[in-house]
N, C-alpha and C positions, 0 to 999 in steps of 0.2 A: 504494500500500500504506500502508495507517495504521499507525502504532506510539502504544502506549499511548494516551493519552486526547486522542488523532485527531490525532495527530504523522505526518506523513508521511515516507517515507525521506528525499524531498528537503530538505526542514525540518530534519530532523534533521540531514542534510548539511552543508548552510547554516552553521547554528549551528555545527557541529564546523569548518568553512572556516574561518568569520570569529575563531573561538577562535586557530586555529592562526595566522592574521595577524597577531593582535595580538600571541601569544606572541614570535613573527618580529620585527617593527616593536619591540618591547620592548627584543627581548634586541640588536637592529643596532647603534641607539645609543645609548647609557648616556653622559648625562656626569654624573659622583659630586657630589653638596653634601658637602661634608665634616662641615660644620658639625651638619648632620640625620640624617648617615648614608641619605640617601635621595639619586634621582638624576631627571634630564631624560631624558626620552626621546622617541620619536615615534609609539607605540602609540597615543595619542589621535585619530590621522588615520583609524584602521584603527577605531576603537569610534566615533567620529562618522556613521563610514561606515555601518557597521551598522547604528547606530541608527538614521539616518535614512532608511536605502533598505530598510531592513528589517521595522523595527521594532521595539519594548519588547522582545517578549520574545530577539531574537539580538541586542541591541543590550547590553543587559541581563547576558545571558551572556559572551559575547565579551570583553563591559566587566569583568565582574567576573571570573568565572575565570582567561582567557588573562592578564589581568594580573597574578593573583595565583599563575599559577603562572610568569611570567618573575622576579617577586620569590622565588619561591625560589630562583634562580637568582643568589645572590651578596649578595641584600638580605631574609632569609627572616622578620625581625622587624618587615617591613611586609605579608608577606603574607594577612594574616588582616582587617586594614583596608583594605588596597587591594582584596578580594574583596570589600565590604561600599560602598565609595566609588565604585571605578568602574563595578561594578555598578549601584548607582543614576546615574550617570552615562549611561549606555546606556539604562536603563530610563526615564529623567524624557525624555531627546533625544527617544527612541521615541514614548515616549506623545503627546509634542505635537507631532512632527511626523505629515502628515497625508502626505506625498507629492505634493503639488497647492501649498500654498502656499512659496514661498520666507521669506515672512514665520515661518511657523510654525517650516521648519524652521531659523533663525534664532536663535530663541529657542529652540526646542530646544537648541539649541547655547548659547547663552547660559545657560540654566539648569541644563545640565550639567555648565556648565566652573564655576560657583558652585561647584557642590558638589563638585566635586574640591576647588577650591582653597580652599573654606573646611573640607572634611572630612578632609586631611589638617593643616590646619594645628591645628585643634580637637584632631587626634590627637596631633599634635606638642607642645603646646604644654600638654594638659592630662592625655590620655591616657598619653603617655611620660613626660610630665614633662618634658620640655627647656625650656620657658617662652617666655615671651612672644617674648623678644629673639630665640631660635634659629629658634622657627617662621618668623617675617616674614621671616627670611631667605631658606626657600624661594618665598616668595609668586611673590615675581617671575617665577622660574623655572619655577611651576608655571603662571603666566597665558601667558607665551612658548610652554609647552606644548601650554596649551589654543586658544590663540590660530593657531599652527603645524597642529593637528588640526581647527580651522576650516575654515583658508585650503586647507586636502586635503579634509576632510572633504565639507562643503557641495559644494563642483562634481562631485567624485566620485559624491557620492551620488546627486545629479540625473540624471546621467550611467546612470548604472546602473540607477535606473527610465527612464530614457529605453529603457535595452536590453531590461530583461524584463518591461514595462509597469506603469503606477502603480498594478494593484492585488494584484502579488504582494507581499503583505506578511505575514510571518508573525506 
């Protein structure tokens, strides 16, 4: 059955799954920066996944949404960046990973975690106003994150087109 402009039930599914994962994996562990008013978490494993067993566009969603609605969940002054960041996060993994090369989906991964960790610190740092000094304080904590969402991400995902073959990709 198609939905809208040839969305299929199960796509639509998909997307709403992988949203709800990341909400999950968000809101499990939380450790607070005090310093940014923002916090670590493991949701990255769960939007890596997406993106790269998925694709752009539930990678995309998953990344941007489900993240942006765990951040209302106790941190609601990063939710309107975090839906814009880790959405492209999901979206950039997606688009270059291809499902066939390890290589690609690599960099996908690598140009993801850029843009988390340079678009919240941009937000931080120019957007909030908190400044130089406060942003680079999360840096770290947000490369551990991306880094942690790799090391899940990547095997996982492989893993998972291994299960429903490398060309369900939505």
């Amino acid at each position: 059955m198609r939905l809208g402009k040839g969305r299929t039930v199960l796509e639509i599914s998909i997307m709403a799954v992988f949203t709800a994962l990341v909400v999950v994996t968000t809101l499990a562990v939380r450790i607070p920066i005090p310093a940014t008013g923002g916090y670590i978490n493991v949701g990255d494993a769960i939007i890596f996944t997406a993106a790269l067993s998925m694709g752009w566009l539930v990678g995309g969603i998953a990344g941007g949404l489900g993240s942006a609605i765990a951040d209302m969940v106790g941190y609601p002054v990063f939710a309107p960046f975090t839906l814009v960041i880790k959405g492209l996060e999901g979206f950039i993994a997606g688009i270059i990973a291809n499902g066939i090369s390890m290589k690609r989906d690599m960099l996908g991964w690598g140009l993801g975690s850029i843009i988390m960790i340079m678009g919240y610190f941009i937000v931080e740092a120019y957007i909030m106003r908190l400044g130089l000094t406060i942003a680079l304080v999360e840096v770290p904590g947000n490369f551990f994150q991306v880094a942690v969402g790799g090391l899940i991400g990547l095997p996982l995902s492989r893993l998972i087109r291994r299960r429903m073959g490398l060309y369900f990709r939505i």
